[in-house]
C-alpha positions, 0 to 999 in steps of 0.5 A: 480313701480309707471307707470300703467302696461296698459300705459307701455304696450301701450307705449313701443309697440308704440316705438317698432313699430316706431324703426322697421319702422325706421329700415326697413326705412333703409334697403329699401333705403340702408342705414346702420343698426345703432350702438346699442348705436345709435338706443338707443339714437334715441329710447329715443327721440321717448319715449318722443314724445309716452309720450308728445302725451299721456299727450297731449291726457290726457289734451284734455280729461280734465285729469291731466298729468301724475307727472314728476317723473313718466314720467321718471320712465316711459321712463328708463322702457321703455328703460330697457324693449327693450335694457335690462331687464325690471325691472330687470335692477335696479338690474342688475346696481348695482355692488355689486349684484352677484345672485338674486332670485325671488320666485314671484313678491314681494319676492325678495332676492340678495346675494352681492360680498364676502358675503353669506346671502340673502338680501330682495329687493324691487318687481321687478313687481306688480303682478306675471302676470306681472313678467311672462310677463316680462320673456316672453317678454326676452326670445322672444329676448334674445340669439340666438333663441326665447325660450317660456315661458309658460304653455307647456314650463315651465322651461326657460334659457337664456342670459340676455342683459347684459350677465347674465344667467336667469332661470325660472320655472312656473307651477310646483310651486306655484308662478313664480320662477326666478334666475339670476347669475350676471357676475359682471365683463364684463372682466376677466383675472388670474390677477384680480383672484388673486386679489381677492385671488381666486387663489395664483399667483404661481397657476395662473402662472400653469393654465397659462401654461396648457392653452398655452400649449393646456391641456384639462381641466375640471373645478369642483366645486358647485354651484356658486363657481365661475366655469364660472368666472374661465373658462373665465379668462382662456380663456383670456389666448389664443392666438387672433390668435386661433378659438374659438368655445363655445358650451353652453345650453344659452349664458353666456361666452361671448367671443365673445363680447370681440373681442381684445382678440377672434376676431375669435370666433363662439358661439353655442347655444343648440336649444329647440324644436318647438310646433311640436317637431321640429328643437331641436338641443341638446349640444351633437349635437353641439360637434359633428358639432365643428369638421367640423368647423376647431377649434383650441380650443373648450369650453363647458360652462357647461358639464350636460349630455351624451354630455360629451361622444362626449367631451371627444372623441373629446378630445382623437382624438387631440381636443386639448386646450378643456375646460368646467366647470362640478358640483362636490363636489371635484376634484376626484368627476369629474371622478364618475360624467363624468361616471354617465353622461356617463351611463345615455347616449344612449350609455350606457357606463360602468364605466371602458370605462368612465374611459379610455375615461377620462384618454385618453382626460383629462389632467388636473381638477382645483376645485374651492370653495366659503365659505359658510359664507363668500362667499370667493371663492378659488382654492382648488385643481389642479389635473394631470390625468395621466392614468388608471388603474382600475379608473382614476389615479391623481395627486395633483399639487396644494392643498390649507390647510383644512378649517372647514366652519361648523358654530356650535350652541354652539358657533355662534357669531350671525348673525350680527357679520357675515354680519359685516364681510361679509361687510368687506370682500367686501371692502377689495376685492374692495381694493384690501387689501388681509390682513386676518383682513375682516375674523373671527379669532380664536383669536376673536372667539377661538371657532370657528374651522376657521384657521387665514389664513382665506380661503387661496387658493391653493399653490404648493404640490412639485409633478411634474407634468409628463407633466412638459417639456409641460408646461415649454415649455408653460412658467411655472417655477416650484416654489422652493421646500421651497415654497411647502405645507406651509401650 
């Protein structure tokens, strides 16, 4: 960045100031707030009169003006910094981008759609000072409560402008460390899942059907697997006519933005505490309180602690319709998680009472995956709980064919052969073009234990499921025995 972090600082508090006076101008005389995009366009007019007085100032003084190049890195700064995220927005604009790590204010990396390796971009700030001041400055106006960023608060999670999900962390390394997770897509469905070969058409046609059908379901996988992705294109799958009430530590789904599909949705954001310790309001808390707000249909972004108790009884009271993402390495891994969740609580409750919350509330669990090479993600498994008896018992609906994704020493076929592919990959997503060509085949790489089917997604298992009059009721058509297990 070229502009002087001193001018940007003095520039964009003169255009704050003037916004707010224009704002209270408003209010006073009774006039209508303006439109986002509006107060936008207006606040570009008022960056270049701050920018026009500056050079005025510069020439009274005898000094040079500032280079036109400059004054324009200067204005999209300033626009970045008040309607989006500062330095970051030049990322945040590129498509391609899904994740971006930042390990200080020149260490940068990016990892791209369809791709696992981590590519180094330019610094986002001059110095980390700078950087830390920028994460500040978001979190005082991001997400429903201002949310500090410092020494006494060093860990920091919000929702960017844009709906990416920031977090941060100082004090406890030695530079600033921030991530951002990119929703690339504003809107989602199982279409455009499939698509991408996230999920085989028959397999969305069942999530379909367990959304309609009111399941409860639970959605597993690791990290960036694509969980929150998947939840929203389920959830566009309810009816316009449903309450929707998302609880989430920070905003991220965003349902509420998409008002033709949720025109009647509440989002709840878990609140920290204040410099005295008060005013905190914790995610169990929130799951409790969406009881009295007359729901048809809770979502929980992300289970991570005891609020899974509350969850899971609300879901056994007749909550029906809930959904939420939890971090497992499988689809039966979900069941040991939620009772470690759950004997960490105040609670304290035992495995087996964990067990027989989950087999009365649960429906169903979907597993999702990515590749660690390719970064291809799938549907891996669909799961039917139906029961317990000393554990949870289940089901598999859906499975998708084992796929080695170990990389051995003895037989890589080099870096670049990966990125090559990892480029492929993402013009055949953006194609639409499904053919297993973008991936590494054995005929290529015969000693590389990959399958030619690439990383195919889940299909039929020929188990029907016992809520199978529920879910034809919901529209589903059990697939021909011939098309179950092809793999």
């Amino acid at each position: 960045m070229n502009v002087d972090p001193g001018l940007l600082r003095m520039v964009r508090r003169a255009v704050g100031d003037r916004i707010i006076e224009e704002r209270n101008r408003r209010e006073a005389t009774g006039l209508p707030a303006l439109e986002v995009a509006t107060e936008r366009q207006l606040a570009r007019k008022i960056t270049a009169d701050v920018i026009r007085e500056h050079t005025e100032d510069l020439l009274a003084a005898g000094e040079p003006p500032l280079d036109t190049a400059v004054e324009q890195e200067l204005a999209d700064v300033v626009d970045a910094s008040i309607y989006g995220a500062g330095s970051f927005q030049r990322l945040l604009n590129d498509d391609s981008i899904e994740n971006i790590d930042i390990n200080g204010c020149d260490e940068v990396f990016v990892t791209r759609a369809n791709s696992a390796h981590h590519e180094r971009v330019d610094p986002v700030a001059a110095n980390d000072e700078e950087l830390k001041q920028l994460v500040q400055t978001l979190g005082s106006y991001a997400g429903l409560n201002s949310r500090p960023w410092d020494e006494a608060n060093p860990e920091l999670d919000l929702q960017l402008p844009d709906g990416s999900r920031l977090s941060a962390v100082m004090g406890v390394t030695a530079r600033p460390s921030i991530s951002i997770r990119r929703h690339r897509f504003a809107k989602v469905a199982l279409a455009d899942l499939v698509g991408v070969g996230t999920v085989t058409e028959e397999a969305a046609d069942f999530l379909r059907a367990i959304v309609r059908a009111k399941c409860n379901t639970m959605i597993a996988g690791a990290t960036r697997a694509g969980k929150t992705t998947l939840l929203r294109a389920m959830a566009a799958e309810t009816s316009p006519e449903e309450r929707i009430i998302t609880i989430e530590k920070a905003l991220e789904l965003g349902l509420r933005k998409d008002t033709e599909r949720h025109p009647n949705c509440v989002e709840f954001e878990e609140r920290i505490a204040n410099s005295e310790g008060q005013g905190a309001v914790s995610m169990a808390r929130l799951v409790r309180r969406t009881l009295r707000q007359n729901p048809d249909r809770v979502i929980v972004g992300e289970v991570l602690g005891p609020e899974v108790i509350d969850m899971l009884v609300a879901m056994g009271q007749g909550n029906d319709g809930s959904m939420s993402t939890i971090h497992a390495r499988s689809g039966r891994d979900v069941f040991n998680r939620i009772a470690t969740y759950a004997i960490q609580s105040a609670e304290r409750l035992p495995h087996e009472a964990s067990y027989q919350l989950i087999a009365g509330g649960l429906d169903f669990v979907v597993f999702i995956s990515r590749h660690p090479v390719t970064g291809r993600r799938r549907v891996e498994s669909i799961l039917e709980v139906n029961g317990f008896d000393q554990t949870v018992q289940a089901s598999e609906i859906f499975a998708a064919p084992p796929v080695s994704t170990a990389l051995p020493a003895s037989a890589s076929p080099g870096a670049d052969a990966w990125e090559s592919y990892a480029a492929e990959s993402a013009e055949s997503a953006q194609s639409a073009d499904l053919s297993h060509s973008a991936y590494p085949s054995s005929a290529e790489y015969p000693d590389y234990p990959v399958l030619d089917h690439a990383y195919p997604a889940a299909t039929w298992t020929g188990t029907v499921p016992a809520r199978v009059e529920r879910l034809v009721a919901a529209g589903w058509t059990q697939p021909d025995l011939v098309d179950a297990a092809r793999w």
